[in-house]
Phi, psi and omega in degrees: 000163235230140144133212198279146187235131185245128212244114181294142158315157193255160178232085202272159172173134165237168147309109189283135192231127193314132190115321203243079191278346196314310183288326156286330152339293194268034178236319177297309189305350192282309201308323172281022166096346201237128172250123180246136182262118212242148185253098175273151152237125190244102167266136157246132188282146179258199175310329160271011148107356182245157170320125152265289197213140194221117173260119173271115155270145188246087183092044184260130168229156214284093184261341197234156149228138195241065196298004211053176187288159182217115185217071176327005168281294193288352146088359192289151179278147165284122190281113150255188175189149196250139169240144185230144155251142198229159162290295217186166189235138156227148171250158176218133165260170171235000000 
């Protein structure tokens, strides 16, 4: 049906690595008034390292950051995770 289309947030997430500040960086900028909007490619890799399928966003910018939980007890890698909200999408399978 023709009109407005609205889109659930993408929820990115990793391990976190000594060093690699990008994602908080670009999360930081929203908090200084400047939204910078970025055109994501999200692949899934099979087992040899090549595309199955690649979802594009269009116009994603950052709303939620997650540094994760931190407990030197459980010895656990730290999760950080990104929520990006986008105007629209496309998929390609291969």
């Amino acid at each position: 049906m023709p009109g407005l289309k609205k889109y659930s947030n993408v929820t990115l997430k990793r391990g976190s690595m000594a060093a690699d500040n990008g994602f908080f960086e670009w999360f930081k900028d929203i908090k200084n008034n400047t939204v910078k909007r970025r055109d994501i490619t999200i692949m899934l890799l099979d087992e040899n390292q090549e595309e199955v399928i690649t979802w594009s966003l269009k116009n994603a910018f950052p709303v939620k950051y997650d540094a994760g939980a931190l407990n030197a007890a459980k010895g656990e890698v730290l999760i950080e995770s990104l929520e990006l909200a986008y105007e629209s999408f496309t998929v390609e399978r291969h």
